[in-house]
N, C-alpha and C positions, 0 to 999 in steps of 0.2 A: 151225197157228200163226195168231193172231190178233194184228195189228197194236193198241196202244192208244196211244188219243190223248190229248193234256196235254201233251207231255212239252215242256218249254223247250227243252232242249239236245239230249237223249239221246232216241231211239230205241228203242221199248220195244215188247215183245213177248208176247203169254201163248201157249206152249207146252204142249201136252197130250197126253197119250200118246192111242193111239188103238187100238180093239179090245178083244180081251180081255189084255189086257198087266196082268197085278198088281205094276207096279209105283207106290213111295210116295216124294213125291207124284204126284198125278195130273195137276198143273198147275204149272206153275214162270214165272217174269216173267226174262224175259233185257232187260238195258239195254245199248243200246249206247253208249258214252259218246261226246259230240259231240267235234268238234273244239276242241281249245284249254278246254275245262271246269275243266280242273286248274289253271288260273292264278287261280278265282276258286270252287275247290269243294275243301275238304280232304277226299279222299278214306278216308282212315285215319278219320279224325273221322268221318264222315258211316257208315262201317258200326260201327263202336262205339255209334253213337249207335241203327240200326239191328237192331242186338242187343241192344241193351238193351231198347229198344221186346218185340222179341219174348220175351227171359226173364220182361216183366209182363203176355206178355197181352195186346199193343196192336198186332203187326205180325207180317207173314208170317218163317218162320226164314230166314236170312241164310247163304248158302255160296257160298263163297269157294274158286278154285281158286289156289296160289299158286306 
């Protein structure tokens, strides 16, 4: 796991499997959301927006545990 930096509020992470593990994908971004984000970040909007990006081509897939 490898800590990346930028983030304003959240906490962000690139995770990667390691060895001979075949599993897909090989690298995932975990965010952790900051404190108090939700009163000036619409969340629902902000991964729509994030999916959509990705169905054109523009951004990594988007999943969601709910």
């Amino acid at each position: 796991m490898t800590t990346i930096s930028g983030g304003i509020s959240n906490a962000l992470f690139k995770v990667e499997s390691v060895g001979n593990v075949s599993v897909e994908p090989h690298a995932i971004v975990l965010r952790v959301y900051g404190d108090n984000t939700e009163k000036f970040v619409n969340r629902e909007e902000e991964v729509e927006i994030m999916q959509t990006l990705h169905k054109e081509g523009f951004g990594p897939k988007v999943g969601l545990d709910t």
